[in-house]
N, C-alpha and C positions, 0 to 999 in steps of 0.2 A: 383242061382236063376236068372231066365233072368229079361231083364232090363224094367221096367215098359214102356209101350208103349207113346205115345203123340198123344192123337187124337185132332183135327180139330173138333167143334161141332158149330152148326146150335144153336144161340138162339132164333132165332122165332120159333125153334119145341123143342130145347131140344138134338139133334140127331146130332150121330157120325156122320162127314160128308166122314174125311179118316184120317188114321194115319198117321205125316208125319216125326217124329221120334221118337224114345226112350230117356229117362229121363240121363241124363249122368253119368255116375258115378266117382267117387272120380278120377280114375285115369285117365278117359278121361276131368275132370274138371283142371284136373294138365296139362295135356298134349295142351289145350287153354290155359293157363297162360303162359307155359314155351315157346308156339310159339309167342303171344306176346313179350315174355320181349325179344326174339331172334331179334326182328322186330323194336326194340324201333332206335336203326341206322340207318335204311333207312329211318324213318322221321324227321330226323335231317337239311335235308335241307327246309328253308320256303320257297322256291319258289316252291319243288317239293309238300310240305304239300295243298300248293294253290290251287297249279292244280287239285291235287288230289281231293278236296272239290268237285271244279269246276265239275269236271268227276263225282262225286256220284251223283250230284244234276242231270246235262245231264243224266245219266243210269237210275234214278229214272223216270226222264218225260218220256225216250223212251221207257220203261215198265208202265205207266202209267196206262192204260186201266187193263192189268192183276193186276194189286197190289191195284188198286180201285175196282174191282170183288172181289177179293177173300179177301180184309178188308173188307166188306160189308156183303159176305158169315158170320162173323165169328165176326163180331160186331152189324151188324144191322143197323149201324149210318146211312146208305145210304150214295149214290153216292153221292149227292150236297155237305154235310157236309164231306167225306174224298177227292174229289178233290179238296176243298179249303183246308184243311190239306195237302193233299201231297204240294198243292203249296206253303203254308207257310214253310213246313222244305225245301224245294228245296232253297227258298231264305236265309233260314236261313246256311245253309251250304255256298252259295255262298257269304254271308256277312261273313262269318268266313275268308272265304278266300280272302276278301278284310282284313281284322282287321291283318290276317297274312301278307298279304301283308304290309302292311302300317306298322308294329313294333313296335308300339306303348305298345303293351301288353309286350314288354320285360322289358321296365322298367329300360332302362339304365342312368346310373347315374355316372359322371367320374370327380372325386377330385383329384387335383392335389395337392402335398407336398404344405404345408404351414407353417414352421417353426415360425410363426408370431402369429400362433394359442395357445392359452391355451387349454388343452395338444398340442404342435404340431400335425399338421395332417401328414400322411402320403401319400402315392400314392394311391389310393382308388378306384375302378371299382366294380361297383356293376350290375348285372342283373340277371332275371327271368331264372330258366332250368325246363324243362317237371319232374312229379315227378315219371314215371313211367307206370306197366301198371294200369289203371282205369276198375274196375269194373262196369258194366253198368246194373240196374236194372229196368225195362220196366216197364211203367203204362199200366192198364187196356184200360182208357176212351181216348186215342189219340194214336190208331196205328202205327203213323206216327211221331209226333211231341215231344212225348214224349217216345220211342221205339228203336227199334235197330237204327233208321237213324235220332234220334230225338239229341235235344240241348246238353244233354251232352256227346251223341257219338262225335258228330258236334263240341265239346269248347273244345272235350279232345284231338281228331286226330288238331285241329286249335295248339295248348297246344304242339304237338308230343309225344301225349301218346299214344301208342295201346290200343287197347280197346277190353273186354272179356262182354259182355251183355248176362246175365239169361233173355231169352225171358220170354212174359207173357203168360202163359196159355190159356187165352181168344184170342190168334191170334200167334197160332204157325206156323201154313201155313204159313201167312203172313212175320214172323220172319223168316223163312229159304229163301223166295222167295225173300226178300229185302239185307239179309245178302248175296246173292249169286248177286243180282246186287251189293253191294258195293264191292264186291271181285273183281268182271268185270270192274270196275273203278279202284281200284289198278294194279290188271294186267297192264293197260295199261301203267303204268307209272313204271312198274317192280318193284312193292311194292308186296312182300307176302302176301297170305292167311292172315298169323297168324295179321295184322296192324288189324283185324276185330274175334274174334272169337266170338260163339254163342251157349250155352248151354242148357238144357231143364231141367226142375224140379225145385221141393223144396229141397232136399235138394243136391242140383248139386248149388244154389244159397250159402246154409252154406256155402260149402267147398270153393267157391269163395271167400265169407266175410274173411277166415280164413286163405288162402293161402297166404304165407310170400312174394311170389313177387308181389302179388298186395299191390299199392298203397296208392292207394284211392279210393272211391264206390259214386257214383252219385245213387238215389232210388227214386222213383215216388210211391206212397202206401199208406195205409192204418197206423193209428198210429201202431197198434200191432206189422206187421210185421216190419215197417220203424225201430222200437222203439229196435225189439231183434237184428237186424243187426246191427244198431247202437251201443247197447253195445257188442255185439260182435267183431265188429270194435277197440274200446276201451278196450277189455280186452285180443289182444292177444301180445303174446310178446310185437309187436311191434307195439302199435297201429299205427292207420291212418286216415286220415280226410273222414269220413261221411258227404256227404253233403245228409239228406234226407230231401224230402219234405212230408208228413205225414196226414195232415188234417186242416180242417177250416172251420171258421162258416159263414165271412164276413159279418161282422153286416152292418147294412143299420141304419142311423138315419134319421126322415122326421121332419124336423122343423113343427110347428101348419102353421106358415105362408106361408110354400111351401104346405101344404095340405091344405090349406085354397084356395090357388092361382091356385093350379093344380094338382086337387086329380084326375080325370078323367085318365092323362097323367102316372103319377107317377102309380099305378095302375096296368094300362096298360104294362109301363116299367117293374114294378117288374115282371108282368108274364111271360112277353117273358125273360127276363134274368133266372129267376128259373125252367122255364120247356125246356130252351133249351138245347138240346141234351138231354132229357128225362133228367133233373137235372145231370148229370154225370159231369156236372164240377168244378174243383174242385175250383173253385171261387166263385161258385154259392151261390148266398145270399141268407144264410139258416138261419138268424135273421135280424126281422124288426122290429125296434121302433118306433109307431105310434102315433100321440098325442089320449086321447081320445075325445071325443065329436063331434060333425058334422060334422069336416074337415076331421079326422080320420076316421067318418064313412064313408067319400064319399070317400075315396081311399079304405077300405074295399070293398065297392061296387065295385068298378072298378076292382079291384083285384079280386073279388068273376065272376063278371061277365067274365073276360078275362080267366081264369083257368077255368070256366065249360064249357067253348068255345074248349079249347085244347083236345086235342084225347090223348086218351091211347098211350102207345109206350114199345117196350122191350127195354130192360134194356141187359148190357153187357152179363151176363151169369145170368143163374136161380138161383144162389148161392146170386148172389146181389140183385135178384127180390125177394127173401125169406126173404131177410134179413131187408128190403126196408118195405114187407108188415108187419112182424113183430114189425119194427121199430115203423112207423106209430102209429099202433094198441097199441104199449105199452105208447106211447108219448100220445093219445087222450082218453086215460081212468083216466089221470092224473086230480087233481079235478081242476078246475076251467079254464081247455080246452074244447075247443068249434072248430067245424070242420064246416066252411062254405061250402067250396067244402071239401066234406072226401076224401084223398089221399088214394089210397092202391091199391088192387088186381082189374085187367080188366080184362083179361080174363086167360087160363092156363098158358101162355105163355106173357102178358101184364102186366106192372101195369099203372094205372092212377094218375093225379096230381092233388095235393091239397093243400089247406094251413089247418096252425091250429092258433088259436088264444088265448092268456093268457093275465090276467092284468099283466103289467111288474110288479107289486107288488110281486108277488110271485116269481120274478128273483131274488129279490134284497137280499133272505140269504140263507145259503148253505140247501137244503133238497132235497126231489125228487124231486123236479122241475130242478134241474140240470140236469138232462136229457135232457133239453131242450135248452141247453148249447153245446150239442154233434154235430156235425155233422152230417147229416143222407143222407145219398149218394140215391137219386132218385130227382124227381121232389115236394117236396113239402118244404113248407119254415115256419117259427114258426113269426105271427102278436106277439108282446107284447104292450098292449096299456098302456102307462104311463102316469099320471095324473099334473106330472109338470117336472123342469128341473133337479130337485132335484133328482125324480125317474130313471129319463131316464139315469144320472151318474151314480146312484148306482147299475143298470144291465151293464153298461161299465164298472164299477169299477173290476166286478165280471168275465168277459170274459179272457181266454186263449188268445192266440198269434195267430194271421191271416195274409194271406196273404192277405188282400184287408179289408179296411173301407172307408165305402162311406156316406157321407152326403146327404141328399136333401135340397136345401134353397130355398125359394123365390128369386125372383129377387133383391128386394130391401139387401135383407140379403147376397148375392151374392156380392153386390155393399159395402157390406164391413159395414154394417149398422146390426145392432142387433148380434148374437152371433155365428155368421159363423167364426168367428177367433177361438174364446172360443172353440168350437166344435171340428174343426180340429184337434187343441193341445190338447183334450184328444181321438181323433182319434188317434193321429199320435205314439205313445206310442205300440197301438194294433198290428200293423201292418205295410205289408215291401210297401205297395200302397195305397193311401190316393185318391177317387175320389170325386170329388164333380159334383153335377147333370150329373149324368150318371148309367153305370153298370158295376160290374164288368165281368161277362164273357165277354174273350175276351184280349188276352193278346198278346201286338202287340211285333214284334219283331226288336227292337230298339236298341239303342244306350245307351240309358237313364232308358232302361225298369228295375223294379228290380222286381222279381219274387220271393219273399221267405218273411218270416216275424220272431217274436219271437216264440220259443216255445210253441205249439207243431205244427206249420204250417211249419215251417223248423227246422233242426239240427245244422243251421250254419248261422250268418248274410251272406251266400253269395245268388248268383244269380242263377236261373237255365235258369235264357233266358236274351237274350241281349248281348253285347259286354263284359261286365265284368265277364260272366260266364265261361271265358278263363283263369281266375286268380284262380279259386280253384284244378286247376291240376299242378301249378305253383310253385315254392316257390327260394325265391332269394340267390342269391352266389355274396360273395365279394372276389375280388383279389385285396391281398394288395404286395405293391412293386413289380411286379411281371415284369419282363421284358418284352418288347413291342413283339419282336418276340415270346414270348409264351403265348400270351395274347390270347384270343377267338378272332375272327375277328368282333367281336360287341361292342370288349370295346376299342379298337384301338382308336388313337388322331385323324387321320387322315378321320374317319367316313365313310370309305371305301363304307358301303353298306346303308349311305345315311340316319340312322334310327334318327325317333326324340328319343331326350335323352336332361339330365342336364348336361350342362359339364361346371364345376366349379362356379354350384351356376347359372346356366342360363341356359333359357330355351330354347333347339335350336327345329329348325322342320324342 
């Protein structure tokens, strides 16, 4: 049987634009693993790993204009919103290669004998080695930042794992045009093809999750899929660390006295956070706890007015706009929702944004209203109006695991005055980011940043952006007594190549 084709498709029509490969099969899926794990030695040096970053991110800007045409063909986001995406992962790759630069992610640590010790210690060298090759699973909603050349291609090559990425469907052109600049940047540093391979289909994806040389699998998705990889992960031979990221609601709580001080403002903020990038992100605050009565109503208002201001927009593929309109429609025939702006279908090819509105009373025990509990990936977001502080816990109580819970306070409450403490600490339980007066879309790429939260928002306390997302391809090796000429040249007394590390109980830099 020939091999299913891969086309390229237009979501503002619907339509093939061109095929630009076939779906892979089991044994060209083997044939990407085994040229990675061949590849895993030439990234062994971190100054060439640096460079190398350094070079993706250059090959990336000097293709710029073609790889913002043809994301744009094959997502819709437009041009504004993917050349500031390309720009973010450009810096992000070039911060990897400062982090590699600097050492720091090794993690060395060097005990010297201490017979004085209870048990005595022995000669002790401990640091971080690459776990291998990483499977790399692409999101839909970020071409760029979260895709072949996105954060955990970026922490796994900083890490020196090769790396094997099941492109996404929704921007396969895109996938073979960026995989073929990062190869261009290898070359130049006589790094192999295989430091990058790139596979097409579902199940070219399975055989990935299951292949014995891969390592570990980074995932950007939907629970379902994130959910069967992950136990697939876990149930073969040998399992391996899934790091996915999966879904989230990011509740929003608005104290009575921040909507009392600045319902207009707040309002306003939620709309532009919830309909940006047609809601497709996956931060996006898709529950909001309002007080009720007149403070509450006037951020309804601002919120009603600012969302029947916003235009229609397409959605990643028609598969999501179907799923988006259905969504909606099953969510506002629930009893005691109410659609100020009604969310749904714009036009064949469009859906429009909206909000829905419930009394949080009916969050607060398990029934069909959990449905309103789900995530629902488009531009519309669920008002729950709670009658005291009492209620407003009892639908936190009831919430899954998020990447992002946001407060709003008044100033005075801000200043540390009323229950802005209280709040947070049963925020901070929910979720892997805690904002107060702000939004969650929008995730900077930091130092400090953590990107993941409890179950089902992620499959692991780790990070998928920021500096510490270099630790989950990682895992640490100790040499005991080992003598100094066969030691790695990173655990050496002498500190040859300068790295901060603990060496005996102190912190050197």
């Amino acid at each position: 049987m020939a091999a299913a084709p891969v086309w390229s498709v237009d979501p503002r029509t619907g339509k093939q634009r061109e095929q630009v490969a076939v779906e892979a099969t089991a044994q060209e899926v083997d044939a990407a693993v085994r040229a990675a794990h061949e590849a895993r030695d030439t990234l062994a040096d971190r100054g060439l790993r640096a460079a190398f970053l350094r070079s993706c991110a250059d090959e990336l800007e000097a293709a710029k204009d073609l790889l913002v045409e043809t994301a744009d063909a094959e997502t819709a986001l437009g041009p504004v919103r993917l050349n500031g995406e390309l720009a973010r992962t450009c810096y992000q790759l070039r911060a990897f290669a400062g982090i590699v630069d600097e050492g720091a992610f090794l993690d060395v640590v060097i005990d010297h004998p201490d017979d004085t010790a209870t048990p005595p210690v022995p000669d002790l060298r401990r640091y971080k080695v690459p776990l291998g090759v990483v499977a790399v699973y692409s999101a839909s909603n970020f071409p760029f930042a979260f895709s072949v050349p996105g954060g955990d291609t970026a922490s796994a090559l900083a890490a020196g794992c090769p790396v094997v990425v099941k492109a996404h469907p929704d921007h396969p052109a895109l996938s073979e045009l960026v995989a073929k600049v990062l190869r261009r940047a290898a070359a130049r540093h006589g790094l192999p093809e295989g430091v990058l391979g790139l596979v097409h289909g579902f199940e070219a994806g399975v055989e990935l999750i299951k292949h014995p040389l891969v390592a570990a699998a980074g995932f950007t998705g939907s629970v379902r899929g994130g959910r069967a990889l992950f136990d697939a992960a876990a149930a073969r031979p040998v399992p391996i660390p899934f790091h996915g990221e999966l879904g989230s609601l990011n509740p929003v709580v608005v104290t009575e006295a921040a909507a009392a001080e600045r319902a207009e403002e707040i309002g306003a903020g939620l709309a532009g956070s919830m309909t940006l990038g047609v809601g497709q992100f996956c931060v996006k605050p898709g529950l909001v706890l309002v007080p009720s009565g007149a403070a509450g109503d006037g951020l309804v208002k601002s919120l009603t007015d600012a969302v029947s201001n916003a235009g229609s927009g397409v959605l990643l593929d028609h598969r999501m706009r179907d799923n988006f309109v259905a969504g909606v429609a099953e969510r506002a025939e629930l009893e005691g929702v109410e659609s100020p702006v009604t969310p749904g279908a714009g036009s064949e090819h469009t859906v429009s944004p909206g909000f829905l509105t419930v009394p949080a009373e009916k969050l607060t025990r398990e029934g069909e209203h959990d449905l309103l509990l789900e995530e629902c990936f488009g531009p519309v977001t669920v008002v729950a109006r709670y009658e005291d502080d009492a209620e407003a816990r009892a639908v936190l109580s009831r919430l899954p695991g998020n990447l992002t819970a946001t407060v709003q306070l008044s100033a005075e409450e801000a200043a540390g005055q009323g229950r802005g403490a209280e709040i947070l600490a049963e925020l901070t339980p929910l979720a892997g980011r805690v904002l107060v007066n702000g939004w969650p879309t929008g995730v900077a790429v930091a130092p400090a940043q953590h990107h993941g939260g409890p179950y089902p928002a992620t499959t692991s306390t780790s990070t998928s952006v920021g500096a510490t997302a270099i630790e989950r391809w990682l895992r640490p090796v100790v040499y005991q007594n080992t003598p100094e000429a066969l030691l790695p040249v990173e655990l050496r007394d002498g500190n040859p190549l300068g790295l901060p590390r603990r060496f005996n109980g102190r912190l050197e830099r």
